[in-house]
C-alpha positions in Angstrom: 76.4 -85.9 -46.9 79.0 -83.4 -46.2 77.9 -79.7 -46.4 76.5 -78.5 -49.3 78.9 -76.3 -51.5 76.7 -73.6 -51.3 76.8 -73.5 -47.7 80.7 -73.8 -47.7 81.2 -70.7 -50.1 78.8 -68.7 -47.9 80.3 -69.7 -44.3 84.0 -69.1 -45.9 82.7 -65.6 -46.9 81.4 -64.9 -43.7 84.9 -65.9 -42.3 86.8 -64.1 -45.1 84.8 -60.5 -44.1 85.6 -61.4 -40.2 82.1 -59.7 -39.4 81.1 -60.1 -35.7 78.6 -62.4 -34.5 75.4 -62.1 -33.8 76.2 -62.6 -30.4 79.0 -60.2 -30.6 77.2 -57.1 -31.0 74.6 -55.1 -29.1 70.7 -56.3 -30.1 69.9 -53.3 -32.1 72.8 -53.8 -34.4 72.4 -57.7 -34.3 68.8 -57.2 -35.2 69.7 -54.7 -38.2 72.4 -57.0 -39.6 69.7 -59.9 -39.2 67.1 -57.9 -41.4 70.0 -57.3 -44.0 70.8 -60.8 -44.3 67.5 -62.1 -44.8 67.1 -59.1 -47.5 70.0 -59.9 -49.1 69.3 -63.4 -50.0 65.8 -63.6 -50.3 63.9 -65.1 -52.7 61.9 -63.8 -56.0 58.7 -61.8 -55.6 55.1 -63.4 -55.0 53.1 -61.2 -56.7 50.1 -63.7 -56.5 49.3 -63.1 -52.7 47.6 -60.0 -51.2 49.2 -58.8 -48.1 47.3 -56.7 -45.3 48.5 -55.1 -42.6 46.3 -55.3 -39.2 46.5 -55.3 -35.2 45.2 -57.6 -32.8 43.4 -56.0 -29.7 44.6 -57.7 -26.5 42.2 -60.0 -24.2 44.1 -62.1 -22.0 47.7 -60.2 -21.2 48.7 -56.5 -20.8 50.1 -54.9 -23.8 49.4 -52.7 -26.7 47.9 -54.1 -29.7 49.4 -57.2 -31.4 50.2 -56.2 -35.4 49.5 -59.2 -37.8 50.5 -59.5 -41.9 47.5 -61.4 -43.4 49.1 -63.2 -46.6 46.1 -64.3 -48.7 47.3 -66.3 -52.0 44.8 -64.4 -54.8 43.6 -67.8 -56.6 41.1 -68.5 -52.9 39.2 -65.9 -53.7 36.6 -65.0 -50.9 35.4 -68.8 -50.0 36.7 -69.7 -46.2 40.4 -71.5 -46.6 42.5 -73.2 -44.2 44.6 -70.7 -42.1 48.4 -70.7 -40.4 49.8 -68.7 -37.8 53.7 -68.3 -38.8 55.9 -67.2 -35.9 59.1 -66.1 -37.1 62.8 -67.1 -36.1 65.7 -64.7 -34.7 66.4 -66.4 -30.9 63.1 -64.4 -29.9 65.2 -61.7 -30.3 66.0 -60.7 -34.0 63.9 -60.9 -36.7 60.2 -59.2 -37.6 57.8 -59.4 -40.2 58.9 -57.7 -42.8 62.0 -59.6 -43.0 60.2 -62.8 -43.1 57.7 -61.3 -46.1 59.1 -63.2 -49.2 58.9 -66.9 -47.1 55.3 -65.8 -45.9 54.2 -64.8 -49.7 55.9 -68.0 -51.0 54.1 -70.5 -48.4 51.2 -68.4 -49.2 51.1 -69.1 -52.8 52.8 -72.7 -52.9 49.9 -73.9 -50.4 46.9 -71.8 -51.0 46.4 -71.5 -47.2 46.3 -67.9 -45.8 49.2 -67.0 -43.8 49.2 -64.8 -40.4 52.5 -63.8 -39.3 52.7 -62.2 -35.8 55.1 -59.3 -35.0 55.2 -60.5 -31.7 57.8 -59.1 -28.6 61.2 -59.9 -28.8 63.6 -60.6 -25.9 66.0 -58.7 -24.2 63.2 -56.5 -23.7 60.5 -58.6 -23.2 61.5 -62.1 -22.0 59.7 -65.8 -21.7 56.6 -66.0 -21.5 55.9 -62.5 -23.8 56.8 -63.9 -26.8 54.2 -66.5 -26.3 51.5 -64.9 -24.7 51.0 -63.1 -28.1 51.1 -66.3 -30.0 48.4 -67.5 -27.7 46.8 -63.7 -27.8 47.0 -64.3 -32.2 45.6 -67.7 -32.3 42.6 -67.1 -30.0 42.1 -64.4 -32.2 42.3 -65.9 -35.4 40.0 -68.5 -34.2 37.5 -65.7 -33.0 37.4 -63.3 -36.4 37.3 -66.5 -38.2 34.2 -64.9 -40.6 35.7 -62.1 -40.7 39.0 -63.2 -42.1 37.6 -66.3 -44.3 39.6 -69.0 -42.6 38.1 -72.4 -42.1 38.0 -72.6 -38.0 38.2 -76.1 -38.2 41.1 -76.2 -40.5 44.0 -73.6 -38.5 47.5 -74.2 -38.0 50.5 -72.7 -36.5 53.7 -72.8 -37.9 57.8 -71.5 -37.3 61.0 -71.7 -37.7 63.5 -71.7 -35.2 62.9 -69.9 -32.1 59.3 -69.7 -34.1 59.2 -73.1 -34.4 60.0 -73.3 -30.5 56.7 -71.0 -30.0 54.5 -73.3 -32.7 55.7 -76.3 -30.5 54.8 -75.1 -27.2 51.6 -73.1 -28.4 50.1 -76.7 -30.1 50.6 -78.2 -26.7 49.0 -75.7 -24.9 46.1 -75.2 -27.3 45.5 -79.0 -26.6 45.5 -78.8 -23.3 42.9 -75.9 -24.0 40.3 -78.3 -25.9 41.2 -76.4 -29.0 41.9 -78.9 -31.8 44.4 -77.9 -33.7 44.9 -79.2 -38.2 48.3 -79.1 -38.1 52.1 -77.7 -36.7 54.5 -77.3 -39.0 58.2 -77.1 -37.1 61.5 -75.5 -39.4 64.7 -76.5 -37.3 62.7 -75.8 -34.1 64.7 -75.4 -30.6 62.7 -77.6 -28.5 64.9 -78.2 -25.7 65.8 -75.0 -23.8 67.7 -77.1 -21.2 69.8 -79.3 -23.2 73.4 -79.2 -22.4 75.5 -76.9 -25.0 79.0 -78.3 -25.1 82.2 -77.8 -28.0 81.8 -81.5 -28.9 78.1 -81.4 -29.8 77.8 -81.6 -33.6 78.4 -78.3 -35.8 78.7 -76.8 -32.2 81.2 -74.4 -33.4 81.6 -74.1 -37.5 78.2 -73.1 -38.7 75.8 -70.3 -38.7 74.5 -71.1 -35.4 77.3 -72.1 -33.0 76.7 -72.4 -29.1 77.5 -69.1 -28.3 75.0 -68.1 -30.1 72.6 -70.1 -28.8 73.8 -69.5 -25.7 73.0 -65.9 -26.3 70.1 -66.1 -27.8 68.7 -68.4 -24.5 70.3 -65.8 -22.0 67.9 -62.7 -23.9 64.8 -64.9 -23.6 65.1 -66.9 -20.7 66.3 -64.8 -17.7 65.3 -66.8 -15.1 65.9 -70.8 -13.8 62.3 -71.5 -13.3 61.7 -70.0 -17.1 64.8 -72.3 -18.7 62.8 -75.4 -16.7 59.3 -74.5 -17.7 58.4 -76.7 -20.7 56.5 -74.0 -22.2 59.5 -72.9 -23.1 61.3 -76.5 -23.5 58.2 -78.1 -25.5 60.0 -81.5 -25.3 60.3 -81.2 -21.9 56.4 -81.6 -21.6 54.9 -84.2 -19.4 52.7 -85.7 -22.1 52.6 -85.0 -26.3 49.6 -86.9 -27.0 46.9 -85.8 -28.7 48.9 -82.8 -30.0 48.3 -81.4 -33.9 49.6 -83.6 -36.6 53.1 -82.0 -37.1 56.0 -81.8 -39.6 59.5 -81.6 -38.3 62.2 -80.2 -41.1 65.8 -80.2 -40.3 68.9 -78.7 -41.9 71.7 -81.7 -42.0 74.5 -79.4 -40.5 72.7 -77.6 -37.8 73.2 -77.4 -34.1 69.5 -78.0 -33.3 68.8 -81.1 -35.7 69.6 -83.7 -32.8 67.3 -82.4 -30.4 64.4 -81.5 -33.0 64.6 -85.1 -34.4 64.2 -86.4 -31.1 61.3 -84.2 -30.8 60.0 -86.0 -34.0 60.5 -89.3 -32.6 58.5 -88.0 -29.2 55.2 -87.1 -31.2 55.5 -90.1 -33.2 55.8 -92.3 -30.0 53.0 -90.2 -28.4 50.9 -91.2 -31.4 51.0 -88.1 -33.0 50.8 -88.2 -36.7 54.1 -87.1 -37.8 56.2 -86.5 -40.7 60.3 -86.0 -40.7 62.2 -84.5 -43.1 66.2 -83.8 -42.6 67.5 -81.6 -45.7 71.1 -82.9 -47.0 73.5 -80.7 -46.8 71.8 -77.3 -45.7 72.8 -74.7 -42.6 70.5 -73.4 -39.6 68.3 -70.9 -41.6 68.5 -72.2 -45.0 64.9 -71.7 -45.8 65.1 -67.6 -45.2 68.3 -68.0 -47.6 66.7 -69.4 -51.1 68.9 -67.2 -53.1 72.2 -69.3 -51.4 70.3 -72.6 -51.1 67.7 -73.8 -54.2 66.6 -76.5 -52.5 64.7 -74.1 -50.6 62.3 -73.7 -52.9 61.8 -77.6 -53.5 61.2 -77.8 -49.7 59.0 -75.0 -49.7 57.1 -77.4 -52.6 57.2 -80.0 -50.7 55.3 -78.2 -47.6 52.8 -76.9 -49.6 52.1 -80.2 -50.9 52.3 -81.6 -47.0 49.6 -78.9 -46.0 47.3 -79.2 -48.4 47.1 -83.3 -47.9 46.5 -81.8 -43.9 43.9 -79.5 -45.1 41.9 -81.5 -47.4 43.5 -79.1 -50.1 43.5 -80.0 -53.8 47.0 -79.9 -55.6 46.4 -77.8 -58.5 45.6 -74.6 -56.2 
């Protein structure tokens, strides 16, 4: 399917205004214009989810306190409910929270689960492994406070998209290899391969949101060493073994840099027995679901998620 006309009118605007790249510009500027963005085209208001604000007290890596949105949809009441970890996208080096507020309140609502998204460290700053040492740091916690919080321990997932999704892959392999058992993973155009070969004739290398500069860019901030680009921790399908890793769902955008790779990273679960769903959006650009105001269909895939995760969880439909 070619690209959607949505996405055409968009990139041409981008082009029209001539506004630098992401990977143009210094990172606090690239990180402002990244909040903008995802404030411009957001999507309607959840009112039907109550959002607190709290911080995570480090155990296990140095660091000051690890802040946390808790998005609980209001229909769950106080009863224990399922429970995902959402790691946000932005190369590990844009993107925050706040930014990411009207996806968290709509998977919230759409899914009745409660939603934990991690501020976690960003990259130049603070490079591979930071980012996920506080997505370990979050779900150890979040499996600790489980009274506390009213999530079901048995019933926690983790969740991205992007360079999150990258983090969700990596942190349900190592929570395996932890004995913690995991409900589910739930990957949004993930970057899985850290090591793959970036090159002008890749497909949508060069006329979409993401092109390989930017990716390039985006690996140089997080990954400043060789022994980091070749750890699989930060390359999840580089990982010696996938079995036994939480059930996962894989969504793609159709006209996106990283849907080869993450589609092959479908097809590696799958093979490793891993119960896995697929899903490739026609049509749609890197970052479509932070966009729902450009692309509608966001909204039927965030439907379609929620439906996914509450099959996962044991979850009723009419929530």
């Amino acid at each position: 399917m070619p690209l959607d006309r949505r996405a055409r009118e968009f990139l041409l605007m981008l082009h029209r205004i001539d506004a630098p790249r992401m990977h143009e510009l210094p990172v606090e500027i690239a990180r402002r214009n990244f909040d903008k963005m995802l404030f411009l085209y957001r999507g309607d208001a959840h009112e039907a989810v109550v959002a607190n604000d709290m911080s995570i007290p480090r155990r296990e890596h140095a660091g000051g306190a690890l802040p946390v949105r808790i998005y609980r949809p209001a229909c769950v009441g106080a009863e224990s409910v399922p429970a995902m970890l959402w790691l946000h996208g932005g190369g590990w080096s844009l993107g925050n929270v706040n930014a990411y507020d009207p996806f968290c309140r709509a998977l919230a609502e759409a899914s009745g689960v409660v939603v934990v998204a991690l501020e976690y460290r960003l990259a130049p700053e603070h490079r591979f492994p930071a980012a996920l040492d506080d997505a370990w740091e979050a779900l150890r916690w979040l499996r600790r406070e489980f009274v506390t919080l009213n999530v079901d321990p048995a019933r926690i997932a983790v969740g991205g998209d992007s360079a999150g999704g990258n983090l969700a892959a990596s942190l349900a392999l190592m929570a395996r290899d932890a004995g913690i058992v995991l409900a589910h993973q739930l990957l949004i155009y993930p970057a899985v391969d850290s090591l793959e070969e970036l090159h002008p004739g890749m497909p949508y290398a060069n006329q979409h949101f993401l092109d390989i500069d930017g990716l390039r860019w985006f690996r140089f901030n997080y990954l400043a060493a060789e022994a980091d680009r070749r750890d699989w921790r930060a390359s999840p399908a580089r990982a010696p073994n996938h079995a036994g890793v939480a059930p996962a769902l894989v969504i793609t955008a159709e006209c996106d840099l990283l849907t080869a790779s993450a589609a092959a990273y479908a097809n590696t679960l799958a093979q490793a027995g891993v119960v896995t769903c697929y899903r490739e959006i026609a049509g749609t650009i890197h970052g479509f679901m932070t966009f729902p105001r450009i692309f509608p269909v966001a909204d039927d895939v965030i439907r379609f998620i929620a439906s996914t995760l509450r099959e996962s969880f044991g979850l009723q439909e009419d929530v």
